[in-house]
C-alpha positions as CSV (number, residue, x, y, z in Angstrom):
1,X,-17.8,-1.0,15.6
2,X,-18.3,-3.6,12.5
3,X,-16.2,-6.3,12.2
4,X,-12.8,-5.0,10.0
5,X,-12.0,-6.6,6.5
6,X,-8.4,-7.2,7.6
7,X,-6.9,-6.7,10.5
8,X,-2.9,-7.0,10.7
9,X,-1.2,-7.0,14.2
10,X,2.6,-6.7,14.7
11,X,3.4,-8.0,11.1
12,X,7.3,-8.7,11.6
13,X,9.8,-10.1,9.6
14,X,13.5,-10.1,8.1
15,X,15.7,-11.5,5.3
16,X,17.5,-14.3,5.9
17,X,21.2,-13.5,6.9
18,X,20.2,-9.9,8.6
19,X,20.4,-9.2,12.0
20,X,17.6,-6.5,11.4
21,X,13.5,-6.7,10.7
22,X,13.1,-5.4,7.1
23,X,9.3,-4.9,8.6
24,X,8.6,-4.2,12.4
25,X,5.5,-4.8,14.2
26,X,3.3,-3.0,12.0
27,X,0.0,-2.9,12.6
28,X,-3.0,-1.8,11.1
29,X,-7.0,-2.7,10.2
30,X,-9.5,-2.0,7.1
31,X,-12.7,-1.8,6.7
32,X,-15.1,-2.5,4.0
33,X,-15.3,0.2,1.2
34,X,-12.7,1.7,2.8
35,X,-9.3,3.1,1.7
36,X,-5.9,2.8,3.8
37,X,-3.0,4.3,2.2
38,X,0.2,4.0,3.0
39,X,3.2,6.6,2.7
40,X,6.6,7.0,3.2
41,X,10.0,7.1,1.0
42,X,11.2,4.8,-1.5
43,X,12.8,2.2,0.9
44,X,10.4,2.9,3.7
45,X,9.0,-0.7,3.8
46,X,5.7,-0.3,2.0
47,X,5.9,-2.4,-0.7
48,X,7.4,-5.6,0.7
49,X,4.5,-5.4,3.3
50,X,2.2,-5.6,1.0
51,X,4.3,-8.6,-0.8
52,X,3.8,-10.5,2.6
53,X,0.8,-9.9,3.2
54,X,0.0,-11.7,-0.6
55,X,2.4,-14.5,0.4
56,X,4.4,-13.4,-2.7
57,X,8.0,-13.3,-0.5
58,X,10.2,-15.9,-1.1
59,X,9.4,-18.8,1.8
60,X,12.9,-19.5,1.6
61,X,14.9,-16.0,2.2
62,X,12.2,-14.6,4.8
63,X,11.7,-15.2,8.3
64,X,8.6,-14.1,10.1
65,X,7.9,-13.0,13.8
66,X,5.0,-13.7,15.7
67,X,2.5,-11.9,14.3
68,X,-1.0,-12.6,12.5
69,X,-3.6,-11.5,9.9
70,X,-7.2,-11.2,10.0
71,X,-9.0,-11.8,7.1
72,X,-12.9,-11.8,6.7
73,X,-13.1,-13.3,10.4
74,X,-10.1,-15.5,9.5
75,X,-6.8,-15.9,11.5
76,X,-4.1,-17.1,10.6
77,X,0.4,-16.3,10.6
78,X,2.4,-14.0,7.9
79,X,4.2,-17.1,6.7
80,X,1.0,-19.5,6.1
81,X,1.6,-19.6,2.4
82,X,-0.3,-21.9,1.8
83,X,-3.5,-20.2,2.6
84,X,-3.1,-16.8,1.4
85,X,-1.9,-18.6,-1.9
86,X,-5.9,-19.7,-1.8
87,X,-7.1,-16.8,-1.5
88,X,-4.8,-15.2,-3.9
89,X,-6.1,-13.8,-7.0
90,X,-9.5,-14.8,-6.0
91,X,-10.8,-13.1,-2.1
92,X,-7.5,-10.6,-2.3
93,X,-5.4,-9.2,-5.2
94,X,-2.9,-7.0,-5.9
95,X,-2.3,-4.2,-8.5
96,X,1.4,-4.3,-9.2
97,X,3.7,-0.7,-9.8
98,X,4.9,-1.6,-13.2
99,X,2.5,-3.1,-15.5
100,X,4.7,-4.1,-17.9
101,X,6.8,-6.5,-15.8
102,X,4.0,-7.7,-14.4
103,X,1.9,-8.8,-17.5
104,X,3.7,-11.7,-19.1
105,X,4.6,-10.9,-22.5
106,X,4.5,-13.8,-24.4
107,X,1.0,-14.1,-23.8
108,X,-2.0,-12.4,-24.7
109,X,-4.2,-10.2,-22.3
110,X,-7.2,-11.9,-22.6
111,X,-5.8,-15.1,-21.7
112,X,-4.0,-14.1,-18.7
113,X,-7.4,-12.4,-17.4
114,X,-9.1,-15.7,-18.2
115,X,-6.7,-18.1,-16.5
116,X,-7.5,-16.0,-13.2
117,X,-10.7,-16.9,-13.9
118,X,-10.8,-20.4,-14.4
119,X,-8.1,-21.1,-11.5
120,X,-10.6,-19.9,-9.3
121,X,-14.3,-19.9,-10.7
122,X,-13.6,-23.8,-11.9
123,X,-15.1,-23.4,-15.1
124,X,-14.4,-23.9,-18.7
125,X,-12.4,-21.7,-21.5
126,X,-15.6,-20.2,-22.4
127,X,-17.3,-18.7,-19.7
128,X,-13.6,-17.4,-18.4
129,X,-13.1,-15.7,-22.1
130,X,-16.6,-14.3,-21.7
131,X,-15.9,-12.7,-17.7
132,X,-12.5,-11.7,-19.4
133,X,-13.8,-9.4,-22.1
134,X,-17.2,-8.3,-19.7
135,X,-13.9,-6.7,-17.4
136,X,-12.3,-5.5,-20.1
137,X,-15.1,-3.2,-21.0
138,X,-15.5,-2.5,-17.1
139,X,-12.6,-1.1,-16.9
140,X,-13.0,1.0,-20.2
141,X,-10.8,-0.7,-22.9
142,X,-12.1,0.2,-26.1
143,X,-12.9,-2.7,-28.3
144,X,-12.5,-5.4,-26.0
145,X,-13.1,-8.4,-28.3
146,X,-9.6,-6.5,-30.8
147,X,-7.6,-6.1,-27.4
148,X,-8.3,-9.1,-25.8
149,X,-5.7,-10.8,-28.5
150,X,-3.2,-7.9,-27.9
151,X,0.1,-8.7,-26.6
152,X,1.4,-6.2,-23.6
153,X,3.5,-4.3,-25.5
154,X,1.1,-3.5,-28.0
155,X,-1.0,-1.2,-25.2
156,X,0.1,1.6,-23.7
157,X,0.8,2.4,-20.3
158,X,-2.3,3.2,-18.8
159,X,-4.4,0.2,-21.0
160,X,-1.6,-2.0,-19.8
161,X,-2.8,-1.0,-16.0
162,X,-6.5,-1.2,-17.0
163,X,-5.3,-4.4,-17.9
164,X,-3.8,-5.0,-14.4
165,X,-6.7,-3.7,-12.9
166,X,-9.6,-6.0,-14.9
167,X,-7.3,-9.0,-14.0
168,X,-7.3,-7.9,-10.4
169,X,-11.0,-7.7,-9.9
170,X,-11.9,-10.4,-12.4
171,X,-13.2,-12.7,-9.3
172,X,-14.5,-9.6,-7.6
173,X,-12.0,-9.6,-4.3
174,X,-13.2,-8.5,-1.0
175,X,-9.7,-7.0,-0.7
176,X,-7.5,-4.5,-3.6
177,X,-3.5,-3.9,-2.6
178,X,-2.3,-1.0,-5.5
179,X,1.3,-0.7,-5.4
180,X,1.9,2.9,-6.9
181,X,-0.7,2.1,-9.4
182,X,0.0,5.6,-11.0
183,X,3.6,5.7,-11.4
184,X,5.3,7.1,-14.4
185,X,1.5,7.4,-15.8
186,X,0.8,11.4,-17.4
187,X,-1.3,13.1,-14.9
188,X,-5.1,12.7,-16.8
189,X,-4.2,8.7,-16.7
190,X,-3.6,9.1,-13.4
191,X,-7.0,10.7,-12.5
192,X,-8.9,8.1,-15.0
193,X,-7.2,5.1,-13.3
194,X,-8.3,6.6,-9.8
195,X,-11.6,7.4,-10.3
196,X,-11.7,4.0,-12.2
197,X,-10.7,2.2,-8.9
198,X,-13.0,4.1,-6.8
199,X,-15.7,3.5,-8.8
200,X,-15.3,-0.1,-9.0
201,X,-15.0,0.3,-4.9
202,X,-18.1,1.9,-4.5
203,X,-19.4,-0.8,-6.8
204,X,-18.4,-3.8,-4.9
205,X,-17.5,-2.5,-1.5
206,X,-13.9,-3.9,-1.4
207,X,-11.4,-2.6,1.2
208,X,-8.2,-1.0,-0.9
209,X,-4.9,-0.3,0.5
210,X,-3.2,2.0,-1.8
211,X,0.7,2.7,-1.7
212,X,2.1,5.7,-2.8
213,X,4.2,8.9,-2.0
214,X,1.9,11.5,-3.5
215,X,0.3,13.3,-0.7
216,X,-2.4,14.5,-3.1
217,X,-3.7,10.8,-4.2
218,X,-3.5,10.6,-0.3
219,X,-5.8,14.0,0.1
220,X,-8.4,13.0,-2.7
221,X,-9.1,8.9,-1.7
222,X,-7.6,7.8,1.9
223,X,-10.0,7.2,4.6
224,X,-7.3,6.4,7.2
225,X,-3.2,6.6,6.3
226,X,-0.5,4.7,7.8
227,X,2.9,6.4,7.7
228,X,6.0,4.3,7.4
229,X,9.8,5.1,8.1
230,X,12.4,1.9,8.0
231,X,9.8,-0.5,7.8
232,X,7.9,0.8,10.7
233,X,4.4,2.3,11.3
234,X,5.2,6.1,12.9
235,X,2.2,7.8,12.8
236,X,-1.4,5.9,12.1
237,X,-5.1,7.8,12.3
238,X,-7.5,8.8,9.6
239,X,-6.9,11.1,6.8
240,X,-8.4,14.1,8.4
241,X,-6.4,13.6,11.2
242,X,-3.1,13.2,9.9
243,X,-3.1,16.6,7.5
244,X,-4.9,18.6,10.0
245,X,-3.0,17.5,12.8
246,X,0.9,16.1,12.0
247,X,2.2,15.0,15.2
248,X,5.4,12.8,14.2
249,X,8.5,14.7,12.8
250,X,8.7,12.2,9.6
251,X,4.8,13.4,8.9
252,X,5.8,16.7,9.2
253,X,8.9,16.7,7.2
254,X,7.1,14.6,4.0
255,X,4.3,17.1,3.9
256,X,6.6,20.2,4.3
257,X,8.2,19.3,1.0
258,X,5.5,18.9,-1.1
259,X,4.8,22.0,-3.4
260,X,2.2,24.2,-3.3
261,X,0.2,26.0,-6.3
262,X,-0.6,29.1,-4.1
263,X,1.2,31.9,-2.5
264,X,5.0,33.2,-3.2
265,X,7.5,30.6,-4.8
266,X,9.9,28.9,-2.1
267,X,12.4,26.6,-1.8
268,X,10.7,23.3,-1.1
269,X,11.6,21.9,2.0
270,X,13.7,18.8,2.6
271,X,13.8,15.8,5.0
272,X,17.8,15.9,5.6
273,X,19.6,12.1,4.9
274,X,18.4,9.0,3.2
275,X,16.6,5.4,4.8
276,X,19.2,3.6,6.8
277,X,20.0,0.5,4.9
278,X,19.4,-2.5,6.6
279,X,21.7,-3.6,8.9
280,X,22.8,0.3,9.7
281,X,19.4,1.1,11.3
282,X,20.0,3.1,14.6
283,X,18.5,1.7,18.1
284,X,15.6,3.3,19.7
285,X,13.9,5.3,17.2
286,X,14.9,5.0,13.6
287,X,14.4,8.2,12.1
288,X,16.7,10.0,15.2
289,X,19.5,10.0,13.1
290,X,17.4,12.2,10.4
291,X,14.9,14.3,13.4
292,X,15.3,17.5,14.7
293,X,14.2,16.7,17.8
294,X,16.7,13.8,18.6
295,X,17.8,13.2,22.4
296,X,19.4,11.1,24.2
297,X,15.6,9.7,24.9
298,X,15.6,8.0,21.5
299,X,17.6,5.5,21.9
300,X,15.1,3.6,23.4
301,X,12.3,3.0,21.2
302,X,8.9,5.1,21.1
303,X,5.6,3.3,21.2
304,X,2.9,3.9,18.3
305,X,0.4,5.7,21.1
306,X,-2.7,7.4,20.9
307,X,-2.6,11.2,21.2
308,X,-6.3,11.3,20.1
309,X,-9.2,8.9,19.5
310,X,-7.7,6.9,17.2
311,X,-4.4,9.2,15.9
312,X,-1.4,7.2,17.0
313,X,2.4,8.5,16.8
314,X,5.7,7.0,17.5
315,X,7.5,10.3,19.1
316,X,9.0,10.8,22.4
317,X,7.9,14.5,21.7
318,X,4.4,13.9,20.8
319,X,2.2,15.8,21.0
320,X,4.7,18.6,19.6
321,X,2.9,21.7,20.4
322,X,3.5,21.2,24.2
323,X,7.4,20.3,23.2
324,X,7.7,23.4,20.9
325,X,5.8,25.3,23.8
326,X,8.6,23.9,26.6
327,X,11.2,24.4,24.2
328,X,10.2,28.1,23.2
């Protein structure tokens, strides 16, 4: 097997002041030109991982467990700030959710491009202006020597994430993060910023980890998903895996409730409840209090195990064939 991009093993931490991980020993690995996505609820923990693993958590409110990331060949803790803040914007970058409080209005596009480019490329004004405006027309903005003096709220929503986008891969990253890069974007954006960031994949052979709750982005661009509930990892394996073969109840539940285009018209199906807040998580297993299958067994908690080469679950039950089979 070649050596992974990253590699992240039992990432664990909590806020200041709570007696509960916000995050608990996830763990997960990419490789190069490969996809990860991640899925769950609003609430599930997907975003804030993604936060730590930019260092881009507040050193001061945040307290990390023994865990560690591997980067490029590269080990080192959750909370070494310092050296993610190095590779930040430069070997890694992010793709934030909401554009528009992202960008910094006051100044204009062009520049903030450029200054990612001359933080980490050490060279002058000019040559960052010039790499600004070559990824401005990468990443098909129209006219990029008029936009590149455009404020952010003269572009719309998708230029603005174009926007994101060119000043995420302006130093060419070995690893993308794209928090909901789609949200609240009409459906033909949605596509064109896709197929934009798969393009620029194949291009450069990054490894992306994409989080979102739409099962279909999942469908069309994941090579392996990772399934959160409560800040934890419940079911892990690659894409074909998980929609072929849904072994934790969570899995189950999010996929059951997502609509379909063919056959009779239903009722879509629900996952019953909301997240635990933090703090009110139960023992054991933290989706019992929303599973059908709940036992007495779940209060302890389940191990993320293998059920097939490389499909791993976080279920008492699993696999749940031979529990409907027992239970039948």
């Amino acid at each position: 097997m070649n050596q992974p991009l990253l590699e992240v093993e039992n990432l664990r931490f909590r806020f200041r002041g709570q007696e509960q991980d916000v995050v608990q020993d996830v763990s997960f690995r990419l490789g190069r030109n490969e996809t990860l996505c991640i899925v769950g609820e609003s609430g599930c923990g997907k975003s804030v991982t993604a936060l730590a693993l930019m260092g881009l958590l507040p050193q001061d409110s945040v307290q990390f467990g023994a865990g560690r990331i591997r980067f490029d060949g590269e080990t080192f803790a959750p909370g070494d700030h310092d050296r993610i803040a190095k590779m930040r914007g430069d070997r890694m970058a992010m793709i934030f959710q909401e554009p528009m409080t992202s960008l910094n209005p006051a100044f204009r596009i062009g520049d903030q491009i450029a200054e990612a480019v001359e933080r980490h490329r050490n060279c002058g004004h000019a040559a960052a202006r010039a790499r600004a405006l070559e990824m401005l027309g990468k990443v098909g903005i129209p006219a990029p020597e008029q936009r590149f003096d455009a404020y952010p709220h003269q572009l719309s929503g998708g230029m603005r994430q174009r926007v994101m986008i060119a000043m995420a891969l302006a130093n060419d990253p070995e690893l993308l993060i794209a928090d909901e890069p789609t949200t609240a974007l009409d459906v033909t954006v949605q596509a064109q910023i896709l197929e934009l960031i798969a393009e620029l994949q194949a291009e450069t052979g990054m490894g992306t980890i994409m989080i979102t709750h739409d099962l279909g982005v999942v469908a069309e661009i994941a090579t392996n998903v990772a399934v959160m509930y409560a800040g934890q990892v419940v079911e892990y394996g690659s894409a074909r895996s998980i929609f072929e073969n849904p072994q934790h109840p969570y899995t189950i539940g999010l996929m059951a409730s997502v609509p379909s285009l063919t056959g009779p018209r239903r009722r879509l199906s629900t996952v019953p409840g909301v997240v635990p807040a933090i703090g009110q998580m139960p023992e054991g297993c933290r989706f019992s209090s929303r599973c059908p299958f709940a036992a007495p067994v779940c209060a302890a908690r389940p191990d993320l195990a293998e059920q097939d080469p490389g499909h791993r679950v976080a279920c008492h039950f699993a696999p749940l064939e031979q529990t409907l089979e027992r239970s039948a």
